[in-house]
C-alpha positions in Angstrom: 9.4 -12.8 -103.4 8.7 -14.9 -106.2 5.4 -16.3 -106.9 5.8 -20.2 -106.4 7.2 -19.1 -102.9 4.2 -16.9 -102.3 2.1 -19.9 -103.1 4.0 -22.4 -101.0 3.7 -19.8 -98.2 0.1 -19.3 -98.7 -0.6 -23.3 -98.4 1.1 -24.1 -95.6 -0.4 -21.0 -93.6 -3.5 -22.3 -95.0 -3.0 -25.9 -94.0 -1.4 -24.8 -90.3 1.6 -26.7 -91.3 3.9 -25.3 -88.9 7.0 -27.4 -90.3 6.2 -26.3 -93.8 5.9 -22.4 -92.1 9.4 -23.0 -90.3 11.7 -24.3 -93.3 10.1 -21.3 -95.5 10.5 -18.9 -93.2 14.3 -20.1 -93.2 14.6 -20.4 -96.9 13.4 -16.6 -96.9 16.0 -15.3 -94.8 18.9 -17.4 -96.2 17.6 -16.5 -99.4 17.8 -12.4 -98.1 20.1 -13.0 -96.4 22.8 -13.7 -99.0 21.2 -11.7 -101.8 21.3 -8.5 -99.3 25.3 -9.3 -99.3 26.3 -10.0 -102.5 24.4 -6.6 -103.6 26.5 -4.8 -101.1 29.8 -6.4 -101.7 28.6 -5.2 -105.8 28.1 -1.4 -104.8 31.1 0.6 -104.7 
């Protein structure tokens, strides 16, 4: 996870801004979630 995320993450726990929380929390897995993928489709 990079560090800017972590930081964004951090804030927005901190600030209990449950909108902010959400839209990371779906960046994350998007973000996973097509990384995850593309490594597989790589390995032969």
């Amino acid at each position: 996870m990079p560090t800017w995320f972590k930081k964004q993450l951090r804030k927005a726990y901190y600030q209990k801004d449950r909108y902010q929380i959400r839209l990371l929390n779906q960046c994350w897995f998007f973000y996973n979630q097509k990384n995850c993928t593309t490594e597989s489709n790589t390995l032969p």
